[in-house]
Residue frames relative to the residue before (quaternion, step in Angstrom):
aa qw qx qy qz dx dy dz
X 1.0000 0.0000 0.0000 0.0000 0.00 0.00 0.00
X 0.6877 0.5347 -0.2946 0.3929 3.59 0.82 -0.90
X 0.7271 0.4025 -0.3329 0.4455 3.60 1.76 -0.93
X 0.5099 0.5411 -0.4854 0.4599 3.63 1.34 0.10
X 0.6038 0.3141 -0.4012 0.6130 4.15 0.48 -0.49
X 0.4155 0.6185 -0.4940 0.4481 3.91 0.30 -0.11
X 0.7482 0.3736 -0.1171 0.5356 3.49 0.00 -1.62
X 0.6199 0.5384 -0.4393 0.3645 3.74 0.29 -1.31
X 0.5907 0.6323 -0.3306 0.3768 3.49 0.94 -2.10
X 0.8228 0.4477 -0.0297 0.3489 3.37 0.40 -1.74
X 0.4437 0.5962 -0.4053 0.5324 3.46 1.67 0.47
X 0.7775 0.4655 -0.1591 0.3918 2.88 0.91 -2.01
X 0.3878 0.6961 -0.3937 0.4582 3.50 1.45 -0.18
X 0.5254 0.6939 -0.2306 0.4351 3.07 0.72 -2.03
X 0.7177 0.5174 -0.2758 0.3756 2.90 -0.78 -2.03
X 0.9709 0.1070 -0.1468 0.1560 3.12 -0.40 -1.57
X 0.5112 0.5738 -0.4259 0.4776 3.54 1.56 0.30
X 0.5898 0.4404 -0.4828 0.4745 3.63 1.41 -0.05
X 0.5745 0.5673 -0.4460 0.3863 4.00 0.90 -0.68
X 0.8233 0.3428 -0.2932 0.3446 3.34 0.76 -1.13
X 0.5861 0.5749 -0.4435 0.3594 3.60 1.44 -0.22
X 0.5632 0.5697 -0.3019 0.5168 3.52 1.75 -0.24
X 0.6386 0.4847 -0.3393 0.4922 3.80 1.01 -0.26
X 0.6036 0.5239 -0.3227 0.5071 3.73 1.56 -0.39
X 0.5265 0.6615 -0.3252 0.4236 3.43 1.41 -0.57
X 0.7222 0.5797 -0.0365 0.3755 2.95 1.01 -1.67
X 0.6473 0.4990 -0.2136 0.5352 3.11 1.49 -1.05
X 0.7142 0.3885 -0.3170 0.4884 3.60 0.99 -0.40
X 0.7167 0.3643 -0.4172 0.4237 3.38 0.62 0.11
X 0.5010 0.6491 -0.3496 0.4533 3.32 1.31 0.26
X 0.5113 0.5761 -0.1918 0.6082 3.26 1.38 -0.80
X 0.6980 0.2926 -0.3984 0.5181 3.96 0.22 -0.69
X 0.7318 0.5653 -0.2938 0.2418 3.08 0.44 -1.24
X 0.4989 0.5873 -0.3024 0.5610 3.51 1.85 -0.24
X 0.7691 0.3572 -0.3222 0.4207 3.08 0.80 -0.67
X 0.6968 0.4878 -0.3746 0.3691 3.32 0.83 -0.39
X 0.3696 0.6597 -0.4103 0.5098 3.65 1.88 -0.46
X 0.5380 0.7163 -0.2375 0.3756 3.83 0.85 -1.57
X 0.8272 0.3282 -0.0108 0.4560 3.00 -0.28 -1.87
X 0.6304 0.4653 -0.3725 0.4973 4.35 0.75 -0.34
X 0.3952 -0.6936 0.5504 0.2446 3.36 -0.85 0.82
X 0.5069 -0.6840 0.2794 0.4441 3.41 -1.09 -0.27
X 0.7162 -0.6496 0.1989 0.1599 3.08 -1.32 1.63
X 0.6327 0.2095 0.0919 0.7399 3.68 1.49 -1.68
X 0.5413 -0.4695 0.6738 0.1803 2.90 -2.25 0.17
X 0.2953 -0.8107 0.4265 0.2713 3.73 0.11 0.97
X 0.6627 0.5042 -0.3944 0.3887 3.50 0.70 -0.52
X 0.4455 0.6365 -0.3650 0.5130 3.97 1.54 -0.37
X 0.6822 0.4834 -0.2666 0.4795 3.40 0.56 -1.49
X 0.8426 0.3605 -0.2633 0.3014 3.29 0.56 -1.04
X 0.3054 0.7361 -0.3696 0.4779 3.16 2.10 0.06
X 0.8220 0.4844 -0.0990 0.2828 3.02 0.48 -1.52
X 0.4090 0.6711 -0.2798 0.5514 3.27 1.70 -1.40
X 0.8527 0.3740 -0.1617 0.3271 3.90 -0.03 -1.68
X 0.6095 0.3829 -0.3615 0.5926 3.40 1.46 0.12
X 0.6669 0.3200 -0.5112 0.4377 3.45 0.11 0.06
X 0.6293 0.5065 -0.5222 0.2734 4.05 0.70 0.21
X 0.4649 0.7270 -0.2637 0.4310 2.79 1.97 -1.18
X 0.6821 0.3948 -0.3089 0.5325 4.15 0.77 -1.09
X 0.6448 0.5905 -0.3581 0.3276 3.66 0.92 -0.99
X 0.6530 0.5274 -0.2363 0.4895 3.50 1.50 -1.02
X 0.6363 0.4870 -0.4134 0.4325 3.33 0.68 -1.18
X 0.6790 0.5030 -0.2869 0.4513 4.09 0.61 -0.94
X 0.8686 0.1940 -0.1321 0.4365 3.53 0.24 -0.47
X 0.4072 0.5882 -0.4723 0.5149 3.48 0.78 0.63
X 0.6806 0.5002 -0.4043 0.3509 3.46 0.55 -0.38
């Protein structure tokens, strides 16, 4: 009994120095990725995009509704 809560102990150990070495991971590519989000100007004209966005639902409906 003691080497099965043994092992359990030592999963949960596990577990959590791999979650947090995977949340440091995470944090650094978050971090470039801000910067690189940062540093790009903007890309489109939102009101185009959104021009655009509403015709392609508008073609999606007309086609499959039937």
């Amino acid at each position: 009994m003691g080497v099965g809560m043994g092992v359990v102990f030592l999963f949960l150990g596990l577990l959590v120095g791999v979650v947090s070495l995977v949340s440091r991971i995470i944090q650094g590519f978050e971090a470039s990725a801000a910067k690189a989000a940062a540093c790009s100007g903007p890309t489109a004209n939102d009101d185009d995009l959104i021009e655009v966005v509403t015709e392609a639902v508008k073609r999606y409906r007309a086609d499959h509704n039937r």
